[in-house]
C-alpha positions as YAML, in Angstrom:
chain: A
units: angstrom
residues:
- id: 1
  name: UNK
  ca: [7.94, 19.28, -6.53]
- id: 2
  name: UNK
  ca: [8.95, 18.75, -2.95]
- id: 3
  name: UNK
  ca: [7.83, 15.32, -1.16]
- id: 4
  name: UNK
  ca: [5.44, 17.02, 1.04]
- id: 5
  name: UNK
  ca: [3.77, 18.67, -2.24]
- id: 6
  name: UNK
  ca: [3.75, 14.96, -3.33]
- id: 7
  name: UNK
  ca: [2.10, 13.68, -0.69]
- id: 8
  name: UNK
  ca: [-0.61, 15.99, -0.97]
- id: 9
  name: UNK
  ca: [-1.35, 14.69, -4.37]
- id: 10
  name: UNK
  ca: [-0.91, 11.67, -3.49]
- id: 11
  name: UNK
  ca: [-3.77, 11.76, -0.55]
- id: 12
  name: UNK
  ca: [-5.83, 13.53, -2.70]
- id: 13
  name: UNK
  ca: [-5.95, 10.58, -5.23]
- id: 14
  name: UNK
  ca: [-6.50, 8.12, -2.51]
- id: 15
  name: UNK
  ca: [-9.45, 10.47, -1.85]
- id: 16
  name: UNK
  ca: [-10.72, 10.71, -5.68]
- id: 17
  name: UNK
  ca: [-10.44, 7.30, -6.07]
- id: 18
  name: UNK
  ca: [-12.67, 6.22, -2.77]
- id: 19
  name: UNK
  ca: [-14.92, 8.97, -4.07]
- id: 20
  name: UNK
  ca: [-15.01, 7.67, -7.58]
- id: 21
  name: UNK
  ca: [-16.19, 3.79, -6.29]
- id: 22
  name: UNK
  ca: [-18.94, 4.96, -4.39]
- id: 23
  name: UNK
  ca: [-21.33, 5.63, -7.13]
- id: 24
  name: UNK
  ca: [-20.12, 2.84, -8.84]
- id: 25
  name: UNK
  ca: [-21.12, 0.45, -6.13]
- id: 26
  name: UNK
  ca: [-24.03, 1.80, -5.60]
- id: 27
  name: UNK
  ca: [-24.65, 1.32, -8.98]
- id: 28
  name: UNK
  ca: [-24.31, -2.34, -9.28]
- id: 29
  name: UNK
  ca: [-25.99, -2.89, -6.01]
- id: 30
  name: UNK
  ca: [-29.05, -0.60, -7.93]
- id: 31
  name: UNK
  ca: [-28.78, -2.90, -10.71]
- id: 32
  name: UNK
  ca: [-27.85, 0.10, -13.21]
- id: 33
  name: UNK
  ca: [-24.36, -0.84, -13.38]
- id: 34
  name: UNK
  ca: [-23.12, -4.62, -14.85]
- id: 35
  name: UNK
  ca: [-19.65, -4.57, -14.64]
- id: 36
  name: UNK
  ca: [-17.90, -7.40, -16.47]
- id: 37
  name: UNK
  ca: [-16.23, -9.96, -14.43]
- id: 38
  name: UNK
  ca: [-13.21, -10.83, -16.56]
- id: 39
  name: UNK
  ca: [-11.92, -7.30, -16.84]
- id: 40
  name: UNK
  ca: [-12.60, -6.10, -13.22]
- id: 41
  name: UNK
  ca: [-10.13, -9.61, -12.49]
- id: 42
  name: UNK
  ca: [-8.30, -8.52, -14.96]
- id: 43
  name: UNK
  ca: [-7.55, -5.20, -13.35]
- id: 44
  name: UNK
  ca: [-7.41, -6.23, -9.99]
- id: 45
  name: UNK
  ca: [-4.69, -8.21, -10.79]
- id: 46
  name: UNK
  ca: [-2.98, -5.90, -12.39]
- id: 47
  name: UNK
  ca: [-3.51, -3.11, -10.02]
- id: 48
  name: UNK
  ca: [-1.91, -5.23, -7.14]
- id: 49
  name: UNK
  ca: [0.81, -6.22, -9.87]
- id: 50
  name: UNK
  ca: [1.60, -2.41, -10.23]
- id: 51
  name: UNK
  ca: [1.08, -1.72, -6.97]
- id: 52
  name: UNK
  ca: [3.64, -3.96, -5.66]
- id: 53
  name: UNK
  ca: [6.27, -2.14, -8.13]
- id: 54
  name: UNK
  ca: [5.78, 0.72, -7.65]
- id: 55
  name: UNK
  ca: [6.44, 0.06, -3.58]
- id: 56
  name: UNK
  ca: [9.27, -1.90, -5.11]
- id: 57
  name: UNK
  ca: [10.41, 1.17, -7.32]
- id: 58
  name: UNK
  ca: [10.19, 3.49, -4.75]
- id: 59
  name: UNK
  ca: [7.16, 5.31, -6.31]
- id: 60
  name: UNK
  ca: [5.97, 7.14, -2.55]
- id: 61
  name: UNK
  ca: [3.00, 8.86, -2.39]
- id: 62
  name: UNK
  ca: [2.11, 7.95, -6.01]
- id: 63
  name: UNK
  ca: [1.47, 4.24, -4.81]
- id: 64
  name: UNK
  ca: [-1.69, 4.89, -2.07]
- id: 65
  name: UNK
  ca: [-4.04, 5.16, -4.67]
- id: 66
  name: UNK
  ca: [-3.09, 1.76, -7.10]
- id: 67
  name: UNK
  ca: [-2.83, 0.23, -3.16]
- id: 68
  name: UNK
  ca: [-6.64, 1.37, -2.51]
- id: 69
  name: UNK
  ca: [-7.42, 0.96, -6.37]
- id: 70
  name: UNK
  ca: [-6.61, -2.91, -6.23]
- id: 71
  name: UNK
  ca: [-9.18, -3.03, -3.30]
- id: 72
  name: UNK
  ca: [-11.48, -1.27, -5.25]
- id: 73
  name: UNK
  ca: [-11.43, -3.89, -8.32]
- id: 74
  name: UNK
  ca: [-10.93, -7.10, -6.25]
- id: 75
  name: UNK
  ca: [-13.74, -6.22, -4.58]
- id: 76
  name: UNK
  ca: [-15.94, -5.26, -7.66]
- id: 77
  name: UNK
  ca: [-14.62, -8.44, -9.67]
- id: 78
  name: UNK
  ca: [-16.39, -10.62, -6.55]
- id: 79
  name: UNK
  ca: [-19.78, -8.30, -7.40]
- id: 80
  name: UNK
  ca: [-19.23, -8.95, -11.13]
- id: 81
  name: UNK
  ca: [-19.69, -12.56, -10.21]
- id: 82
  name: UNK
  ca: [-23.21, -12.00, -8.87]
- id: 83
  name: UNK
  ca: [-24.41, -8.87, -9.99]
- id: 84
  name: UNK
  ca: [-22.66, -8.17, -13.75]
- id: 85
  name: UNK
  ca: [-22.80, -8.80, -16.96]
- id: 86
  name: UNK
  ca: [-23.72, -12.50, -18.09]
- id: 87
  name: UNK
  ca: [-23.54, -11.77, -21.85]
- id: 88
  name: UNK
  ca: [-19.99, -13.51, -22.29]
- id: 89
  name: UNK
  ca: [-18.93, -13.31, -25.99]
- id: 90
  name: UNK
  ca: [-16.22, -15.60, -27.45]
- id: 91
  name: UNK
  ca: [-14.11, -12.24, -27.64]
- id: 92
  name: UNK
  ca: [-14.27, -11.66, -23.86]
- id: 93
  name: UNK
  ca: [-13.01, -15.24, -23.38]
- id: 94
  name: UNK
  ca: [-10.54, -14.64, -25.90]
- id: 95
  name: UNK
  ca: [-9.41, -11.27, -24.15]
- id: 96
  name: UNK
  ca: [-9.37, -12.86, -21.12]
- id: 97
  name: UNK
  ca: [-7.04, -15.80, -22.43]
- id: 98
  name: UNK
  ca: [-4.84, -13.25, -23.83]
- id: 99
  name: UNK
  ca: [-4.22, -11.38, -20.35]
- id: 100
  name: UNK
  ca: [-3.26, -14.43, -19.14]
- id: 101
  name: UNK
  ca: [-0.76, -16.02, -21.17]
- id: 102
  name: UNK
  ca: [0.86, -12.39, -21.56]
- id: 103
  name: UNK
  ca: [0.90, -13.42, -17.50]
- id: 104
  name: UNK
  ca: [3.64, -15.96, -18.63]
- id: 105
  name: UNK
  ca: [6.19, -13.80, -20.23]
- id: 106
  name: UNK
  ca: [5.56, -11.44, -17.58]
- id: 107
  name: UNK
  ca: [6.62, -13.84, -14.77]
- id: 108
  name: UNK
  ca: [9.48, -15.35, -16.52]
- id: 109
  name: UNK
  ca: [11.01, -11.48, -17.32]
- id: 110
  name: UNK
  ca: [13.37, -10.50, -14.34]
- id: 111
  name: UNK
  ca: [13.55, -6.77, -15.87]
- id: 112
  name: UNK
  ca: [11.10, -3.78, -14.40]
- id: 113
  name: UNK
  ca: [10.42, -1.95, -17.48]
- id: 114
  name: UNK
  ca: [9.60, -4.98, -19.27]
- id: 115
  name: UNK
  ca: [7.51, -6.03, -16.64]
- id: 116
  name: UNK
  ca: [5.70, -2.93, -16.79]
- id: 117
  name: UNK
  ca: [5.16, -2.68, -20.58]
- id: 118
  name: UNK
  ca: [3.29, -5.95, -20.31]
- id: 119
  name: UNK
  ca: [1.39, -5.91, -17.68]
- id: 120
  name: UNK
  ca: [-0.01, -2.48, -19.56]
- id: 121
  name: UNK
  ca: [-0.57, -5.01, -22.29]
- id: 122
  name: UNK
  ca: [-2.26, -6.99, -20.25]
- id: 123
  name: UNK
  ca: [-4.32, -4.14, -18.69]
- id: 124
  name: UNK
  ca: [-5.77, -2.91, -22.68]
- id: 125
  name: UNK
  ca: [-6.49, -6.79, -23.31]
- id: 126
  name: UNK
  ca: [-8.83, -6.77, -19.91]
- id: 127
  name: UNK
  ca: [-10.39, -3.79, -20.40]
- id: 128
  name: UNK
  ca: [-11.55, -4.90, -23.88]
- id: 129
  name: UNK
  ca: [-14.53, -6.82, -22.65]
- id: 130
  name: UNK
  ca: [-16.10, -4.15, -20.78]
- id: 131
  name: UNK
  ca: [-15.24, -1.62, -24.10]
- id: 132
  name: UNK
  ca: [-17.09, -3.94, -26.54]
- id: 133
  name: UNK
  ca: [-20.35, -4.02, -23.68]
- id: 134
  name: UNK
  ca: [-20.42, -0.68, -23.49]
- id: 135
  name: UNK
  ca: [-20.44, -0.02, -26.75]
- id: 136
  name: UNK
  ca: [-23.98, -1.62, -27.17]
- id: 137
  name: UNK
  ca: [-24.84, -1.24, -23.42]
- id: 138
  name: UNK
  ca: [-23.12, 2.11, -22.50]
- id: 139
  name: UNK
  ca: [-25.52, 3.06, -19.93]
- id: 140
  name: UNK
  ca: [-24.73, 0.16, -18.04]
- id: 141
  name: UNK
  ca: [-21.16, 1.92, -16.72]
- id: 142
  name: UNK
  ca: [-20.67, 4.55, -14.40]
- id: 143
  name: UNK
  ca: [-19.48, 7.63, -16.29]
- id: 144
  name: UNK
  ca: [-17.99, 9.42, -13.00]
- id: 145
  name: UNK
  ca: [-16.21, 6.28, -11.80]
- id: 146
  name: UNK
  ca: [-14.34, 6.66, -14.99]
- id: 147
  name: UNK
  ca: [-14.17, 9.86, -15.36]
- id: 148
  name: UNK
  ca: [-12.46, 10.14, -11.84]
- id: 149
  name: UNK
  ca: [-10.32, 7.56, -12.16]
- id: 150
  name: UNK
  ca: [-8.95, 9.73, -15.32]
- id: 151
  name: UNK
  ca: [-8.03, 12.10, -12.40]
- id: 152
  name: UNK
  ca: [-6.73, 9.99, -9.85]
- id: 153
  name: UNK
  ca: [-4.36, 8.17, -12.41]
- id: 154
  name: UNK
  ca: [-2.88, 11.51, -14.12]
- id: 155
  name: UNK
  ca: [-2.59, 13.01, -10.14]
- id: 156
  name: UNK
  ca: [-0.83, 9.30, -9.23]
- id: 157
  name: UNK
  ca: [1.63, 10.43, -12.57]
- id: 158
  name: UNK
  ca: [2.65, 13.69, -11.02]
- id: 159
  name: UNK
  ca: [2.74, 12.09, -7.14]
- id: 160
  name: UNK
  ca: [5.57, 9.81, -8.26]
- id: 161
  name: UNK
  ca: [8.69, 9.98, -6.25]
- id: 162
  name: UNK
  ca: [10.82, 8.65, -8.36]
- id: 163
  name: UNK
  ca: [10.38, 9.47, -12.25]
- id: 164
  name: UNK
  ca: [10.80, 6.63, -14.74]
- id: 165
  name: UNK
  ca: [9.55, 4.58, -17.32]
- id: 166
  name: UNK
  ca: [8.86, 1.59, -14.30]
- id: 167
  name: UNK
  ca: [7.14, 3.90, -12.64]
- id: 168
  name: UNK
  ca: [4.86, 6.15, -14.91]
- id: 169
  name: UNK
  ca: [3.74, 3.68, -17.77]
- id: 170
  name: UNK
  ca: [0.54, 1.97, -15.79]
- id: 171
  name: UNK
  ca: [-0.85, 5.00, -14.49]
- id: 172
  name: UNK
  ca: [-0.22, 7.16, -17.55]
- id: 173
  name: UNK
  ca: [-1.42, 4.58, -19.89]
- id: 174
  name: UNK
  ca: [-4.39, 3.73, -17.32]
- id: 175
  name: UNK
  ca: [-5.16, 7.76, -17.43]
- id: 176
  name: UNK
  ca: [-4.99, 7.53, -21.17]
- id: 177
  name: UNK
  ca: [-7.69, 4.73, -21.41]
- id: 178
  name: UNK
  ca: [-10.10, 5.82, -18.79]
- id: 179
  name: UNK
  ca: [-9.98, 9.05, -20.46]
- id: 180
  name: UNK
  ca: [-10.80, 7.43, -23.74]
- id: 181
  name: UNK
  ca: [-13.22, 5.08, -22.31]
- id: 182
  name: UNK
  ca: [-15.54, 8.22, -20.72]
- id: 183
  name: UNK
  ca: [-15.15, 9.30, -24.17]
- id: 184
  name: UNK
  ca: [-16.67, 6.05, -25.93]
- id: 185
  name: UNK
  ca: [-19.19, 6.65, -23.24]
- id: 186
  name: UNK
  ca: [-20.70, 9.91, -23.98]
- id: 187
  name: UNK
  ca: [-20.65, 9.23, -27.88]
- id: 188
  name: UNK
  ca: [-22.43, 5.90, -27.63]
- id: 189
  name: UNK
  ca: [-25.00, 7.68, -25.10]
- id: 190
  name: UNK
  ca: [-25.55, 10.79, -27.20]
- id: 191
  name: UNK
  ca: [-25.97, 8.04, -30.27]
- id: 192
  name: UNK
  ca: [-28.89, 5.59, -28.45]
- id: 193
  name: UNK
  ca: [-30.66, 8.72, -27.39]
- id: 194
  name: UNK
  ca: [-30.91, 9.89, -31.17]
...
């Protein structure tokens, strides 16, 4: 795939993913979405983490959307705050302790890959809180904010300029769970409206 042809996919998963917040802001601002404070931190964090090296791994086009992403999630963890979910559980506090001493390793490591392989850790541990709402609460996420960001993550994959491990764990493993997540979604919705 040519640079230019990377670009492209690049741009359009800057474009997906500023598509795919919309609803989901509107959303909490509606009340209909409660997004859960300690993962959208969680993944902010995370995103600017990646972000940062991937720019540092020469990852090109395949960085704009993580970049715009970690906007995205900073900005929804500060609505999370005020508008989200209030129904903390022990596990979401214990989640949330466990993304951040696997922050500790992660600082101390001077090697990429490692760096990566944890912070994707780090990323399943945050999203955990938000699974184990939805699970009893799934109408409380937006399904198309997920289901786009499925997209934009497997589009970031194939934007990549530079193909490696450093550079395609996050977003691959970020596709994966999204994907999985929409799918948790549907079930539990087709199973509260039996």
């Amino acid at each position: 795939m040519t640079p230019e042809q990377k670009a492209i996919l690049g741009t359009i998963a800057v474009l997906i993913a500023v598509v795919s917040y919309i609803p989901y802001f509107r959303d909490i601002f509606s009340g209909k979405t409660k997004p859960h404070a300690f993962t959208w931190l969680v993944w902010a964090v995370l995103n600017g983490i990646a972000f940062a090296g991937q720019v540092y791994g020469d990852g090109g086009a395949g960085t704009w959307a993580i970049g715009f992403t970690t906007l995205a999630t900073f900005s929804i963890f500060v609505l999370a705050l005020v508008k989200g979910e209030k129904n903390i559980k022990r596990f979401d506090w214990l989640c949330l302790g466990a993304a951040l001493l696997s922050l500790i390793p992660w600082l101390v490591t001077n090697d990429p890959l490692i760096s990566v392989i944890l912070i994707t850790i780090i990323d399943v541990f945050g999203f955990l809180p938000t699974v184990r709402k939805s699970i009893y609460r799934p109408h409380q996420e937006t399904l198309s904010t997920y289901a786009l960001s499925t997209l934009k993550y497997a589009l970031v994959v194939v934007a990549i300029q530079n193909y490696s491990l450093v550079t395609m764990l996050f977003p691959l493993s970020i596709a994966i769970l999204n994907g999985l997540f929409v799918v948790l979604l549907l079930v539990r919705r087709r199973h509260i409206l039996k």
